[in-house]
mmCIF file of the N, C-alpha and C atoms, coordinates in Angstrom:
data_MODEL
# 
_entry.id   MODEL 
# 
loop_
_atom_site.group_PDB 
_atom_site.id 
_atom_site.type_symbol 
_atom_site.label_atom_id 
_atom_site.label_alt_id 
_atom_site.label_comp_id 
_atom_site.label_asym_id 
_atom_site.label_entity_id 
_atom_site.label_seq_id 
_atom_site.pdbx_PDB_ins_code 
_atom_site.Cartn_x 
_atom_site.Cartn_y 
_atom_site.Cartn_z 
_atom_site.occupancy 
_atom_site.B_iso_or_equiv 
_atom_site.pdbx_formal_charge 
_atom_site.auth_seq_id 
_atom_site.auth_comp_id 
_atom_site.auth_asym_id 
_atom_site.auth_atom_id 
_atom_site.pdbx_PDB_model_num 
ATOM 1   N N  . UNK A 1 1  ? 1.256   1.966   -7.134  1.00 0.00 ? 1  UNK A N  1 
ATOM 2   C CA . UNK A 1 1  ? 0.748   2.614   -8.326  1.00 0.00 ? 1  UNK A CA 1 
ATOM 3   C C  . UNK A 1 1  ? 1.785   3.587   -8.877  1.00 0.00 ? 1  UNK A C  1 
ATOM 4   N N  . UNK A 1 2  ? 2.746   3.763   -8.206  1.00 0.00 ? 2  UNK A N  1 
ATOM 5   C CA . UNK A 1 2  ? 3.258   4.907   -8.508  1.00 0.00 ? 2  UNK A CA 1 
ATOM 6   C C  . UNK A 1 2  ? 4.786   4.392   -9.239  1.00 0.00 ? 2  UNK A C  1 
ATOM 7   N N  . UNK A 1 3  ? 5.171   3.430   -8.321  1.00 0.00 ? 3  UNK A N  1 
ATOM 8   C CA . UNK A 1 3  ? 6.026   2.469   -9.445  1.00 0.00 ? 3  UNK A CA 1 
ATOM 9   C C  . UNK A 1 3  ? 5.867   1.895   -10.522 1.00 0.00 ? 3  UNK A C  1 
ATOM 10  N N  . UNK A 1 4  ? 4.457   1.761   -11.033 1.00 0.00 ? 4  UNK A N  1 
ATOM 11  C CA . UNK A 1 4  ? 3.870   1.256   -12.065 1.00 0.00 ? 4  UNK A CA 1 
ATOM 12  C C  . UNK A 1 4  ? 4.125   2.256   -13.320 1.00 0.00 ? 4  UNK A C  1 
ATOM 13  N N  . UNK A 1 5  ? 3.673   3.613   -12.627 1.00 0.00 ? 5  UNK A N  1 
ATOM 14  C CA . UNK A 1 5  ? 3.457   4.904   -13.575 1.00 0.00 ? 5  UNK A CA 1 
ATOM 15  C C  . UNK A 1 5  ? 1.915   5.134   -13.625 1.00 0.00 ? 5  UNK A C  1 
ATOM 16  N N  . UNK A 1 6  ? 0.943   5.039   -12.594 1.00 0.00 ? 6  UNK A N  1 
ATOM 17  C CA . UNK A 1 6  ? -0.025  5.223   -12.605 1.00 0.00 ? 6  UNK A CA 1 
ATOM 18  C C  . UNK A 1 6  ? -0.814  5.866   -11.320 1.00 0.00 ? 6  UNK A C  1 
ATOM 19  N N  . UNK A 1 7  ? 0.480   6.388   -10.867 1.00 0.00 ? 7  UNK A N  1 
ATOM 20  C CA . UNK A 1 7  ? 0.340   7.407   -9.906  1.00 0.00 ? 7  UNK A CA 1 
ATOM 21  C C  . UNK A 1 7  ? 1.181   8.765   -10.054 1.00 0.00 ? 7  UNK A C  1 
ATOM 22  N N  . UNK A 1 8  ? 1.180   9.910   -10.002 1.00 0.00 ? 8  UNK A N  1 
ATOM 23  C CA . UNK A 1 8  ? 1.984   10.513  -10.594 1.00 0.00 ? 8  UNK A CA 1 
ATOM 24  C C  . UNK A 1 8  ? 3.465   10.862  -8.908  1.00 0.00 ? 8  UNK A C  1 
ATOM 25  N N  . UNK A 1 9  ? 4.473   11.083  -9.570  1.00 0.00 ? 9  UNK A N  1 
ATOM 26  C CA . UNK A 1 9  ? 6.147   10.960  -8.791  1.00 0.00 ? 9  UNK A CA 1 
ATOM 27  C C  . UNK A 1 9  ? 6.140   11.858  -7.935  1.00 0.00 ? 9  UNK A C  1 
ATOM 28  N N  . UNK A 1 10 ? 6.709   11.213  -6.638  1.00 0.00 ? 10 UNK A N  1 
ATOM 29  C CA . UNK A 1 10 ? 6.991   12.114  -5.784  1.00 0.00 ? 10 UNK A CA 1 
ATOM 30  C C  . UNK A 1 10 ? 8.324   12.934  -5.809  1.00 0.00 ? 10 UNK A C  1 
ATOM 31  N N  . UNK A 1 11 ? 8.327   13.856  -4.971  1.00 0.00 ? 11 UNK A N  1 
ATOM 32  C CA . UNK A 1 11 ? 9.155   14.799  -4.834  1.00 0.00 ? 11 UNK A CA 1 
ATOM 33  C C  . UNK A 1 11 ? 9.729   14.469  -3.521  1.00 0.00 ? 11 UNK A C  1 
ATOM 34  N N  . UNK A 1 12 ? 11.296  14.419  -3.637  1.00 0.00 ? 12 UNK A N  1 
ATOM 35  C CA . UNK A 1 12 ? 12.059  14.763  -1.878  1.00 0.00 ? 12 UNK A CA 1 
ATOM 36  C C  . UNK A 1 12 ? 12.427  16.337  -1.982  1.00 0.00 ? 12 UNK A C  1 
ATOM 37  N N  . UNK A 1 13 ? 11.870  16.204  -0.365  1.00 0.00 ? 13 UNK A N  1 
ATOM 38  C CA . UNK A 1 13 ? 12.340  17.968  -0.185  1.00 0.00 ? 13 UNK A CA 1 
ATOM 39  C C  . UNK A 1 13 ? 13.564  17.766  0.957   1.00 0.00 ? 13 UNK A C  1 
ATOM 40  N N  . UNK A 1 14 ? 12.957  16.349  2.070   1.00 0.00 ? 14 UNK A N  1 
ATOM 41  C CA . UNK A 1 14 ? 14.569  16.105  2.845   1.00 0.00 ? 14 UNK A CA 1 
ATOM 42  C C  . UNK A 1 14 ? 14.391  14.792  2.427   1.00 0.00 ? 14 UNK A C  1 
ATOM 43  N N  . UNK A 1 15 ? 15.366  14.251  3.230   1.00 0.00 ? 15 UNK A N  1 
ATOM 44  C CA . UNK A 1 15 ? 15.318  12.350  3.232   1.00 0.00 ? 15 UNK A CA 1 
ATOM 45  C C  . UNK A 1 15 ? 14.094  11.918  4.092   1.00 0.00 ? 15 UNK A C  1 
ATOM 46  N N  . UNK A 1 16 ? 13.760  12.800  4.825   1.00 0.00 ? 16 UNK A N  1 
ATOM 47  C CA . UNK A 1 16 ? 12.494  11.850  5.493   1.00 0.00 ? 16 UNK A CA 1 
ATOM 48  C C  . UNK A 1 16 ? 11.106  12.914  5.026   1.00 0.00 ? 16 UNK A C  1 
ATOM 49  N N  . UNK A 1 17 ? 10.964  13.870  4.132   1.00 0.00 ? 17 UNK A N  1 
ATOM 50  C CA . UNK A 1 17 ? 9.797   14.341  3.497   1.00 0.00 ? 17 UNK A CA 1 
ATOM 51  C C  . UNK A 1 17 ? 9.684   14.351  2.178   1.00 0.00 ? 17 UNK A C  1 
ATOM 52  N N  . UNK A 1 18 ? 8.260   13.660  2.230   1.00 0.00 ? 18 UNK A N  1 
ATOM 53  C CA . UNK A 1 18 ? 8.620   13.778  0.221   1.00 0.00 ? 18 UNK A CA 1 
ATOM 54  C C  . UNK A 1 18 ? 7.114   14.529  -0.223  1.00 0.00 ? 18 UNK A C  1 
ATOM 55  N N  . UNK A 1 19 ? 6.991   14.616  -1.242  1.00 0.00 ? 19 UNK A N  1 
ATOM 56  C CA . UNK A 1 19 ? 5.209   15.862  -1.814  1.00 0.00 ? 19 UNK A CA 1 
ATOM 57  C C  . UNK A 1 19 ? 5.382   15.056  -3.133  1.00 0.00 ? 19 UNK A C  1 
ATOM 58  N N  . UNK A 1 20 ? 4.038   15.571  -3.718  1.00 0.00 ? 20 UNK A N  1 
ATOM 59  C CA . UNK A 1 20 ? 3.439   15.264  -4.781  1.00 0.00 ? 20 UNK A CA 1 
ATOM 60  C C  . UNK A 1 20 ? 3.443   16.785  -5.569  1.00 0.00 ? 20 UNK A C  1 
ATOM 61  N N  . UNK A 1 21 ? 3.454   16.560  -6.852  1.00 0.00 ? 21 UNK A N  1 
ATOM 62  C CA . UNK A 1 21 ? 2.986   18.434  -7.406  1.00 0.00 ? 21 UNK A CA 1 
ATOM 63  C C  . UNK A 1 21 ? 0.851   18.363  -6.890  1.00 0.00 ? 21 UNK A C  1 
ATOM 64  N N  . UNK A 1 22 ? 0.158   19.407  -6.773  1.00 0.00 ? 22 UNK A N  1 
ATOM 65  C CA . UNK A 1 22 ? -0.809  18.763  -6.501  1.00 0.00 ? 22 UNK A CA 1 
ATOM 66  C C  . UNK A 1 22 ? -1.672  19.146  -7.734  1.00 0.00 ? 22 UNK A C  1 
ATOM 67  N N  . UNK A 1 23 ? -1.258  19.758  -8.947  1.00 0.00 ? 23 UNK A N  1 
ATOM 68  C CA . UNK A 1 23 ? -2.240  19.982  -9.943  1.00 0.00 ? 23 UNK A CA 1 
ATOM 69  C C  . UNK A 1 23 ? -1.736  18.389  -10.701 1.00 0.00 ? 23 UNK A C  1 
ATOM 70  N N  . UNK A 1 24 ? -0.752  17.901  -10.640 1.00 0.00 ? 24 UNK A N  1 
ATOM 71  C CA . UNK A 1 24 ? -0.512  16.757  -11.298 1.00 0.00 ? 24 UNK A CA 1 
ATOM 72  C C  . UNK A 1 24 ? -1.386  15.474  -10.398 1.00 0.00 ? 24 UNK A C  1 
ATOM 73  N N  . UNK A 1 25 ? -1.466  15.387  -9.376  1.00 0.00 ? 25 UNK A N  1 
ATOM 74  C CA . UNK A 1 25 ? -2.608  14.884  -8.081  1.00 0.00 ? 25 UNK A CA 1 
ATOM 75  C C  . UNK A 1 25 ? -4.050  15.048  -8.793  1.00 0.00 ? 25 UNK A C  1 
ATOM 76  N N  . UNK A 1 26 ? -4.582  16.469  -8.859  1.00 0.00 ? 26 UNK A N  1 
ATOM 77  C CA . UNK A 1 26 ? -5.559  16.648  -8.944  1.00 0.00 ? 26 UNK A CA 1 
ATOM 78  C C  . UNK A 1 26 ? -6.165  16.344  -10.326 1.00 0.00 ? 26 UNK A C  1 
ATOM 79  N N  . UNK A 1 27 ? -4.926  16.092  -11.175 1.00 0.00 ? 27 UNK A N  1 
ATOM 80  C CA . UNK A 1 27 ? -5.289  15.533  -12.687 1.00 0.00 ? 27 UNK A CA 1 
ATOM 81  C C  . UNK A 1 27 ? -5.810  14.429  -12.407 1.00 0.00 ? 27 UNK A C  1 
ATOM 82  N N  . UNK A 1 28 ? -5.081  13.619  -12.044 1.00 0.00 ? 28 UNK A N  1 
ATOM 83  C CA . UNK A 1 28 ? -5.060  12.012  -11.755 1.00 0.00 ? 28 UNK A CA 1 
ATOM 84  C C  . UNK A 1 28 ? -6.156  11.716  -11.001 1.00 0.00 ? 28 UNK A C  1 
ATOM 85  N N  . UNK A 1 29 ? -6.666  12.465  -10.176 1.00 0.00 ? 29 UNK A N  1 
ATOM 86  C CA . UNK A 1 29 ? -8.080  12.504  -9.615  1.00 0.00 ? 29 UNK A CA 1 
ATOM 87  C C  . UNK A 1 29 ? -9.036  12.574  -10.732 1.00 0.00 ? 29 UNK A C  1 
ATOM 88  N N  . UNK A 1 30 ? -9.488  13.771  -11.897 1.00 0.00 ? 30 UNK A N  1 
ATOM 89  C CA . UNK A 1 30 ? -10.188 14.056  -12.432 1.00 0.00 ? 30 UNK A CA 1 
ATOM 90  C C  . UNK A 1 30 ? -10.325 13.209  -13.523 1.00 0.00 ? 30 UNK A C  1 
ATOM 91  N N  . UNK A 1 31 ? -9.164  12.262  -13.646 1.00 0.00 ? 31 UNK A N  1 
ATOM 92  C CA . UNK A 1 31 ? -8.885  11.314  -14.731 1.00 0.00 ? 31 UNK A CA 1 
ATOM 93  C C  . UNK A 1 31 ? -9.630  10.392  -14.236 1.00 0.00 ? 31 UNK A C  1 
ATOM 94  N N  . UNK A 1 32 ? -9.186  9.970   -12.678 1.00 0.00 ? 32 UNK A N  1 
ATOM 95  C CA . UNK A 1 32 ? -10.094 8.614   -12.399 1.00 0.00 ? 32 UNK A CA 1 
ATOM 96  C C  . UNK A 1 32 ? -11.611 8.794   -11.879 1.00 0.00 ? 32 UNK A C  1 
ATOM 97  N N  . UNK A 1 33 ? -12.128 9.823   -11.742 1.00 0.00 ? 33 UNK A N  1 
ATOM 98  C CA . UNK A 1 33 ? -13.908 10.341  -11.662 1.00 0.00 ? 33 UNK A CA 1 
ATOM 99  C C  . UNK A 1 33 ? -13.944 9.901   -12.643 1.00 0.00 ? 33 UNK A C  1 
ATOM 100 N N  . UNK A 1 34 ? -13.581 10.621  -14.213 1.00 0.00 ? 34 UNK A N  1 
ATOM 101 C CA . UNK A 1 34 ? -14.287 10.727  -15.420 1.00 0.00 ? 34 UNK A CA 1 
ATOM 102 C C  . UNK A 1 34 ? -14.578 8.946   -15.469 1.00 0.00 ? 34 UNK A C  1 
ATOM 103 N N  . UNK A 1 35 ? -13.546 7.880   -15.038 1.00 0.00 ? 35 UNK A N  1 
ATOM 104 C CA . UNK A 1 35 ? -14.238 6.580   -15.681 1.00 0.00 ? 35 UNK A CA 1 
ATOM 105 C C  . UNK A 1 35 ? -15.197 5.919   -14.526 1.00 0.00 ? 35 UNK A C  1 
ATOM 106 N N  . UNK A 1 36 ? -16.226 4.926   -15.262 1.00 0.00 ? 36 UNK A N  1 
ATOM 107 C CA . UNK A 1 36 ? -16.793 4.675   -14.418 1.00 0.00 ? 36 UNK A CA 1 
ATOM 108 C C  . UNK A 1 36 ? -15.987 3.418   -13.963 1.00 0.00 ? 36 UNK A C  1 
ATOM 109 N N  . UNK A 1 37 ? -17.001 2.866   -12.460 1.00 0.00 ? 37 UNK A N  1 
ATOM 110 C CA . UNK A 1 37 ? -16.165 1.768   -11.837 1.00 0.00 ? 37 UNK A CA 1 
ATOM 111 C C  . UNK A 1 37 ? -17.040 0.510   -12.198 1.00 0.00 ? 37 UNK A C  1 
ATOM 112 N N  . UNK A 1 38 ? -16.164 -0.301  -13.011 1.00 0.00 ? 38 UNK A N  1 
ATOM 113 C CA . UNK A 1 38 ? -17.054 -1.748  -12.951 1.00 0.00 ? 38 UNK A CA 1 
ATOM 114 C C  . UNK A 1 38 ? -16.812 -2.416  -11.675 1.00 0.00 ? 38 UNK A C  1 
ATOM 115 N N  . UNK A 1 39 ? -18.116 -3.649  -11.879 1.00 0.00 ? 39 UNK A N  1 
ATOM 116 C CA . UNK A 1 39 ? -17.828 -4.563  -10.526 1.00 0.00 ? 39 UNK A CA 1 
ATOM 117 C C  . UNK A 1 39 ? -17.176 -5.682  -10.515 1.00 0.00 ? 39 UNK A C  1 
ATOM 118 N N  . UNK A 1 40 ? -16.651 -5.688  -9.938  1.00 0.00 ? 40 UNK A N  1 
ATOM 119 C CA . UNK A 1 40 ? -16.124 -7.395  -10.377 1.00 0.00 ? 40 UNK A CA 1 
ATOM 120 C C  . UNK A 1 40 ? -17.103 -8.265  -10.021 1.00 0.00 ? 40 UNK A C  1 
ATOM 121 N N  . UNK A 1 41 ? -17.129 -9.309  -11.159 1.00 0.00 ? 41 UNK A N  1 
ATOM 122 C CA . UNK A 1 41 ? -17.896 -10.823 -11.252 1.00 0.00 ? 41 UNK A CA 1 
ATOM 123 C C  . UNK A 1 41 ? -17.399 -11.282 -9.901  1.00 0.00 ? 41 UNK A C  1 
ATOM 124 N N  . UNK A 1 42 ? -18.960 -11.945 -9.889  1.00 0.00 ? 42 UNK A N  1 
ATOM 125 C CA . UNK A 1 42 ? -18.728 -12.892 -8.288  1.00 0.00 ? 42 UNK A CA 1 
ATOM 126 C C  . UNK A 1 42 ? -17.896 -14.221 -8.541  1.00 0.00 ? 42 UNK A C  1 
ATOM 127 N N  . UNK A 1 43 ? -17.485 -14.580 -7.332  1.00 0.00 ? 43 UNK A N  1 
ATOM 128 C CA . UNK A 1 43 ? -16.405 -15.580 -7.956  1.00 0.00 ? 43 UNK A CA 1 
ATOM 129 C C  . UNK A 1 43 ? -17.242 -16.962 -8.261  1.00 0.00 ? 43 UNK A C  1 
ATOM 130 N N  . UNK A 1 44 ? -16.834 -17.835 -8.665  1.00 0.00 ? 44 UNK A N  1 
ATOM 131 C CA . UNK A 1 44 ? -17.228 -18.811 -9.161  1.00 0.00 ? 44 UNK A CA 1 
ATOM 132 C C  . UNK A 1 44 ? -17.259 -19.953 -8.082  1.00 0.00 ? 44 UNK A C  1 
ATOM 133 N N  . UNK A 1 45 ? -17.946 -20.284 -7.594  1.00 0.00 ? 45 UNK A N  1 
ATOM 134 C CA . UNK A 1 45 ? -17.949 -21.501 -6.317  1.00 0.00 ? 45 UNK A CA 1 
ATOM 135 C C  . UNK A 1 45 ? -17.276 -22.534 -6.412  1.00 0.00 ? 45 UNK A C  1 
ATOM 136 N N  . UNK A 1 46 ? -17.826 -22.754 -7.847  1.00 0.00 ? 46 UNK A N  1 
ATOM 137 C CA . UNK A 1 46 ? -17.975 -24.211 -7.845  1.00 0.00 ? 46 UNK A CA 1 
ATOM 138 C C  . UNK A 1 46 ? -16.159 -24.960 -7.886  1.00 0.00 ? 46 UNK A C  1 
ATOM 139 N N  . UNK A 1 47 ? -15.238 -23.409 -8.521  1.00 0.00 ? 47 UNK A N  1 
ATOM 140 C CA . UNK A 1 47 ? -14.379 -23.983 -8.288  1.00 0.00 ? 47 UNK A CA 1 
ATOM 141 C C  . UNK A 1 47 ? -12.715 -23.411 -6.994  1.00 0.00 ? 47 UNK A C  1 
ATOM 142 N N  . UNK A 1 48 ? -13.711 -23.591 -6.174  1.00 0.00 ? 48 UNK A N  1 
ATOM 143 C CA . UNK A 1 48 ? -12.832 -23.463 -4.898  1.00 0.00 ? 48 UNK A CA 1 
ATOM 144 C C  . UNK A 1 48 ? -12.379 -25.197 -4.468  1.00 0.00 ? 48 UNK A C  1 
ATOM 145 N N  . UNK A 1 49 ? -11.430 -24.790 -4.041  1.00 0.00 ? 49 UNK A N  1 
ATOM 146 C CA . UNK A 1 49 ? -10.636 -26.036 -3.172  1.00 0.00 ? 49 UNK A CA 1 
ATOM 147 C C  . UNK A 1 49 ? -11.036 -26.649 -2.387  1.00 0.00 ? 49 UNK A C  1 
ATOM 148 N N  . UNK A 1 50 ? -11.183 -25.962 -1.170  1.00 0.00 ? 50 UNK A N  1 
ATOM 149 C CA . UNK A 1 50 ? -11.682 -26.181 -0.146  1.00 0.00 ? 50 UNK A CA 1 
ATOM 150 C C  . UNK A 1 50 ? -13.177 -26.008 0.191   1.00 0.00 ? 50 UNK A C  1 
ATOM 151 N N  . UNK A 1 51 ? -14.221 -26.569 0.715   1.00 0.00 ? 51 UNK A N  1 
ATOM 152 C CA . UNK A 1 51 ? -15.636 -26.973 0.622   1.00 0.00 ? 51 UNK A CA 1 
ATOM 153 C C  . UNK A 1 51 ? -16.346 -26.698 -0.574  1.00 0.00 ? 51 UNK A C  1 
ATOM 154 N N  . UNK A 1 52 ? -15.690 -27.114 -1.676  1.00 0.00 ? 52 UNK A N  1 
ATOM 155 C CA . UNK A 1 52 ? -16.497 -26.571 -2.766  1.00 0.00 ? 52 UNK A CA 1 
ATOM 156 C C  . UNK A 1 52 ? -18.070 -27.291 -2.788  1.00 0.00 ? 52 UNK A C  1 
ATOM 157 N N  . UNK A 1 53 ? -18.604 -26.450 -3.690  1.00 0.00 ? 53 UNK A N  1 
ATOM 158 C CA . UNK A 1 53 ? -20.307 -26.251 -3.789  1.00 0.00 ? 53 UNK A CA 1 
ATOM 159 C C  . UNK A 1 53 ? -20.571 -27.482 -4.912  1.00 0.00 ? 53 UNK A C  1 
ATOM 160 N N  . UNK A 1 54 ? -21.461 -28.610 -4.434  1.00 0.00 ? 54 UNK A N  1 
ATOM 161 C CA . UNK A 1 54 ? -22.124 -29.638 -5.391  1.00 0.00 ? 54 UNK A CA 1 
ATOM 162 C C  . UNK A 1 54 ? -23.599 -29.459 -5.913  1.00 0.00 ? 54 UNK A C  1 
ATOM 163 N N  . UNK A 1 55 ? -23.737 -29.831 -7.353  1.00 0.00 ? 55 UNK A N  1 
ATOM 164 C CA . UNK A 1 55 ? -24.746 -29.699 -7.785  1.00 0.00 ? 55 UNK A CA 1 
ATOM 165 C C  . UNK A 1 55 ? -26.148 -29.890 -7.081  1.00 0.00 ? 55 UNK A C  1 
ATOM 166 N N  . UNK A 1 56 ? -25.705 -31.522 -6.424  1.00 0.00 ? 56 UNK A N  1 
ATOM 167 C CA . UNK A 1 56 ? -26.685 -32.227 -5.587  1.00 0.00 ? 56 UNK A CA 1 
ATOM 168 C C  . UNK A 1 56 ? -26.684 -30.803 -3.982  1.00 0.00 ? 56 UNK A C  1 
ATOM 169 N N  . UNK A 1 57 ? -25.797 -30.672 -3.484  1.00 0.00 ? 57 UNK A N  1 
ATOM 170 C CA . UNK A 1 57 ? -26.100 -29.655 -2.224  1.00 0.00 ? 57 UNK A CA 1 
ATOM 171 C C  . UNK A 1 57 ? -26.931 -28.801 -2.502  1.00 0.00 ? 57 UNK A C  1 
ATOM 172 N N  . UNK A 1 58 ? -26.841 -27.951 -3.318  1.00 0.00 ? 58 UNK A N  1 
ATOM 173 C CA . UNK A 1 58 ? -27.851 -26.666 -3.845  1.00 0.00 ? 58 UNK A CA 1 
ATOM 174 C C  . UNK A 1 58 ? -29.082 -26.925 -4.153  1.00 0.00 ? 58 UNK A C  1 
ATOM 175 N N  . UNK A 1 59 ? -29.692 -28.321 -4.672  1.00 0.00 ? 59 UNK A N  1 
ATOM 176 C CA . UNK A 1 59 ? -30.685 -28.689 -4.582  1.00 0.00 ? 59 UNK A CA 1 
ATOM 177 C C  . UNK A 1 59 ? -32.081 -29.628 -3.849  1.00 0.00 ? 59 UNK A C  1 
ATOM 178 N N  . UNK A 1 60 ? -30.913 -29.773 -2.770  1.00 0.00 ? 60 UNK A N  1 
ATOM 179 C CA . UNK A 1 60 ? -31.301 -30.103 -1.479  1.00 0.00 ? 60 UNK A CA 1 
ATOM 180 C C  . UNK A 1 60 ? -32.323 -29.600 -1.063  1.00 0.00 ? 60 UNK A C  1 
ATOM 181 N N  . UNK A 1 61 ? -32.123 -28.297 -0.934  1.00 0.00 ? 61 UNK A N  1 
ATOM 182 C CA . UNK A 1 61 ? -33.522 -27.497 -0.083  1.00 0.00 ? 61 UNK A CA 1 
ATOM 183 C C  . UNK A 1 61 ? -33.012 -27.553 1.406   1.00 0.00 ? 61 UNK A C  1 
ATOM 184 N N  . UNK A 1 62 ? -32.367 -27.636 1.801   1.00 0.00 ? 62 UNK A N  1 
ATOM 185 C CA . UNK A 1 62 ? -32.362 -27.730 3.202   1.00 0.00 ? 62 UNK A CA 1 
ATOM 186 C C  . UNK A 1 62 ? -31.729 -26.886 4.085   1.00 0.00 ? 62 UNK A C  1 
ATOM 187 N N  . UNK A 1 63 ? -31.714 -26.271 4.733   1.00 0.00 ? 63 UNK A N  1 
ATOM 188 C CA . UNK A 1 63 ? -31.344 -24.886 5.279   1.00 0.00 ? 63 UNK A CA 1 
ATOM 189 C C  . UNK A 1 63 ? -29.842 -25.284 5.151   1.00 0.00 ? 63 UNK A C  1 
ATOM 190 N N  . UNK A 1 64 ? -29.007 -23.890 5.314   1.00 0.00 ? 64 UNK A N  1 
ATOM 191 C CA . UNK A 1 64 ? -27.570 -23.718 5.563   1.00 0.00 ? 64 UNK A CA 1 
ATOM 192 C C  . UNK A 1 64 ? -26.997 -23.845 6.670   1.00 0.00 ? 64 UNK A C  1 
ATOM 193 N N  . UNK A 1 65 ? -26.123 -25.410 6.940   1.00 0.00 ? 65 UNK A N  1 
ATOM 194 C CA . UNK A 1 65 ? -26.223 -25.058 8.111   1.00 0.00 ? 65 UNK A CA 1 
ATOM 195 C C  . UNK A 1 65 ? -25.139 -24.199 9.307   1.00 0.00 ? 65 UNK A C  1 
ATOM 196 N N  . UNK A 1 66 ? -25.260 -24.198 10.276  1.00 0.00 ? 66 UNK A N  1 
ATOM 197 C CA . UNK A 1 66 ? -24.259 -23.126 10.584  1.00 0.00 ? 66 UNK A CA 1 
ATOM 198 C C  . UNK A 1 66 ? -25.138 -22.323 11.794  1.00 0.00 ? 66 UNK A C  1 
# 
């Protein structure tokens, strides 16, 4: 995210410690509360590769088996 620009840049203080500013942190926090979270759509069955889901199976009625 932060290579993107949607995290805000770190800081080196040595080569092996690095920080964040934290009011620039705490923006980016208050930025991502304010939106809400959608859900993602369930995926679509029917078109998977591997065991995909048939019209005729689903109307089977017959337990899952497993």
């Amino acid at each position: 995210m932060e290579q993107r620009g949607q995290f805000p840049r770190r800081f080196l203080l040595t080569p092996r410690c690095v920080v964040w500013d934290l009011a620039e942190v705490e923006a980016w926090l208050a930025l991502r509360r304010a939106k809400p979270i959608r859900r993602a759509p369930p995926p679509d069955v029917r078109k998977r590769i591997t065991r995909p889901v048939r019209a005729a199976d689903r109307n089977e009625g017959r337990p899952f088996p497993g």
